[in-house]
C-alpha positions in Angstrom: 69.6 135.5 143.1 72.5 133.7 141.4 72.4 132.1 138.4 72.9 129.0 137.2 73.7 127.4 133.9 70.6 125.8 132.0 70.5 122.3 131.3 70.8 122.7 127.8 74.5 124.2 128.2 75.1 121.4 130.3 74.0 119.2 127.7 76.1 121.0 125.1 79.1 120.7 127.0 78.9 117.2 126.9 78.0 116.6 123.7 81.2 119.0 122.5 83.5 117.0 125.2 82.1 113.4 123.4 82.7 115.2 119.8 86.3 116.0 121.0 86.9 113.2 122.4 85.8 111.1 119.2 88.0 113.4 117.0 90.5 112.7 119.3 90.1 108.9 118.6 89.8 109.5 114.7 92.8 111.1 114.0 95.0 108.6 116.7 93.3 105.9 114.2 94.6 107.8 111.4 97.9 108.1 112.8 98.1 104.4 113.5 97.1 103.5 109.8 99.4 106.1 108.3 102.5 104.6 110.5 101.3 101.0 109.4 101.2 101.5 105.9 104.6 103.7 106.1 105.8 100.7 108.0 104.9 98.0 105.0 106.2 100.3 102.5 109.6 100.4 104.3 109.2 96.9 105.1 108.7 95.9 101.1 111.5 98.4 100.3 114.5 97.1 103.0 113.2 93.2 101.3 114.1 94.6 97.9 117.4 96.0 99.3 118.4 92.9 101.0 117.1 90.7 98.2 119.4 92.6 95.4 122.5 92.7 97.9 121.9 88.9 98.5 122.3 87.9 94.5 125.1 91.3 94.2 127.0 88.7 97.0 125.8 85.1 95.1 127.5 86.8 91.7 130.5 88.4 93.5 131.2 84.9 94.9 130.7 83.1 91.4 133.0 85.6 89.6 135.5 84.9 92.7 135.2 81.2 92.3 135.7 81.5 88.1 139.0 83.7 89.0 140.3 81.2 91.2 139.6 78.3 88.8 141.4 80.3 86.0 144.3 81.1 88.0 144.6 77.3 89.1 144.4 76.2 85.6 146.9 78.8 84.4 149.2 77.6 86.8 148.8 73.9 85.9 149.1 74.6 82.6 152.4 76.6 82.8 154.2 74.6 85.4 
């Protein structure tokens, strides 16, 4: 006479393939979160960047502007 497998292992099997499964799910959810937050942090970091190049370019174009104004008043004042 064969045997078969109880109802009990059939029951564990399913239980282990739902536990898998819901690991499964937990660390894709932790994944997810992890990218997010990596994602704001670069996010906040590239605003900073962008932020300090943006005045770096407003005081370039100021001390441009004062250089230009010198050099037209020199010239008015020597010719």
């Amino acid at each position: 006479m064969a045997s078969t497998p109880s109802k009990d292992y059939k029951r564990r099997e399913r239980e282990q393939k739902k536990m898998y499964k819901r690991q499964a799910r937990q660390a894709a959810k932790a994944a997810k979160k992890a990218a997010e937050q990596l994602a704001a942090e670069e996010a906040v970091k590239k605003a900073a960047e962008d932020k300090k190049a943006q005045e770096e370019a407003a005081f370039e174009a100021e001390f441009a502007a004062e250089l230009a104004a010198e050099a037209a008043a020199a010239e008015n004042g020597a010719g």
